[in-house]
N, C-alpha and C positions, 0 to 999 in steps of 0.2 A: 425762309430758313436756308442757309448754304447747306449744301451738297454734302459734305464732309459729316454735321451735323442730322441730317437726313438720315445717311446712308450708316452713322452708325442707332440712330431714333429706330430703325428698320429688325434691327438685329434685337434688341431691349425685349425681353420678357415683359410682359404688362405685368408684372407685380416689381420688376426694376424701373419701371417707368416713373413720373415726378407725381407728386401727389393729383389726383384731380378732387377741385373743391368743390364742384357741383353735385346736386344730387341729384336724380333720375326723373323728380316732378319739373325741375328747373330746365332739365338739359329736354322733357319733353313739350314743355310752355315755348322753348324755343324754336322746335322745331316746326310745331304748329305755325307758332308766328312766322317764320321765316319764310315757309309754303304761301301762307295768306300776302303777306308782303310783296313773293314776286309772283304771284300768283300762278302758284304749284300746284300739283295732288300731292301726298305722301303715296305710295306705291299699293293697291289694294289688299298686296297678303301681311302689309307691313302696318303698325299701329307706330305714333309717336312713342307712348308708353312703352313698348315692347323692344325698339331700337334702343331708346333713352338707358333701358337697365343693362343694354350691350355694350355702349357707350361708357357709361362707369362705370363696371365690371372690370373693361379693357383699359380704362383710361385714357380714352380717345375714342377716334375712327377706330370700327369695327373692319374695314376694307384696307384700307390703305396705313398702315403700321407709321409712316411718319405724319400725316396728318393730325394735329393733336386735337381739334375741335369738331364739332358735329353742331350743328351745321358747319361743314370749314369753307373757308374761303374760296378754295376750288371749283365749289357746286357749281356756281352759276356758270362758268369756263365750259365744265362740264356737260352743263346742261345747253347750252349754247350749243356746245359740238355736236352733241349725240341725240338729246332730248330729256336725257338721262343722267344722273349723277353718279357717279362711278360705282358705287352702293344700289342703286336702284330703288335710294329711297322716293327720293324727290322725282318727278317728271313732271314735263308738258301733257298739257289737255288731250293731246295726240295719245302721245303715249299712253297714257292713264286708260284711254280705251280700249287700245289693243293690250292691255295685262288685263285688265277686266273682263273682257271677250276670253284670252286664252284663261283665266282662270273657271271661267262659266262654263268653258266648252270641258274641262277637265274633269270640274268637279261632276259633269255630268254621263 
């Protein structure tokens, strides 16, 4: 997406944003599948179901306002870099244990 188009995608109220045609069972069939494909966790305080109805709520990424898609394209960039996708939905096996750990030790 050029720059220009981004930076004004960034500014767009999500109710002036373009229609999103997915519904919330499809955007989270996805998300699943996309986790299993590269073989991700989704993040343990996060549920596919629970993102997915952020997702088209917002019409888009819930984090990053020009990203139109969830799973978008970025993830894996992201997750490459950090271990983590900018959102915190996705992560490596790594990761996935230390949120699990810090969520154990919390809730406890």
């Amino acid at each position: 997406m050029p720059l220009a188009i981004k930076e004004k995608y960034q500014q767009m109220k999500p109710s002036e944003r373009p229609d999103f045609t997915k519904s919330s069972s499809e955007v989270a069939a996805e998300i699943a599948q996309f986790a299993q494909l590269h073989q991700l966790h989704v993040h343990p305080s996060k549920t596919p179901e629970s993102w997915a109805q952020q997702v088209v709520r917002i019409k888009g990424c819930p984090c990053v306002p020009e990203r139109l898609l969830c799973p978008c394209d970025e993830a894996l960039q992201d997750i490459e870099r950090a271990g983590v996708c900018r959102c915190l939905l996705f992560c490596t096996a790594d990761r996935y244990a230390i949120f699990a750990e810090k969520e154990v030790n919390e809730g406890a």
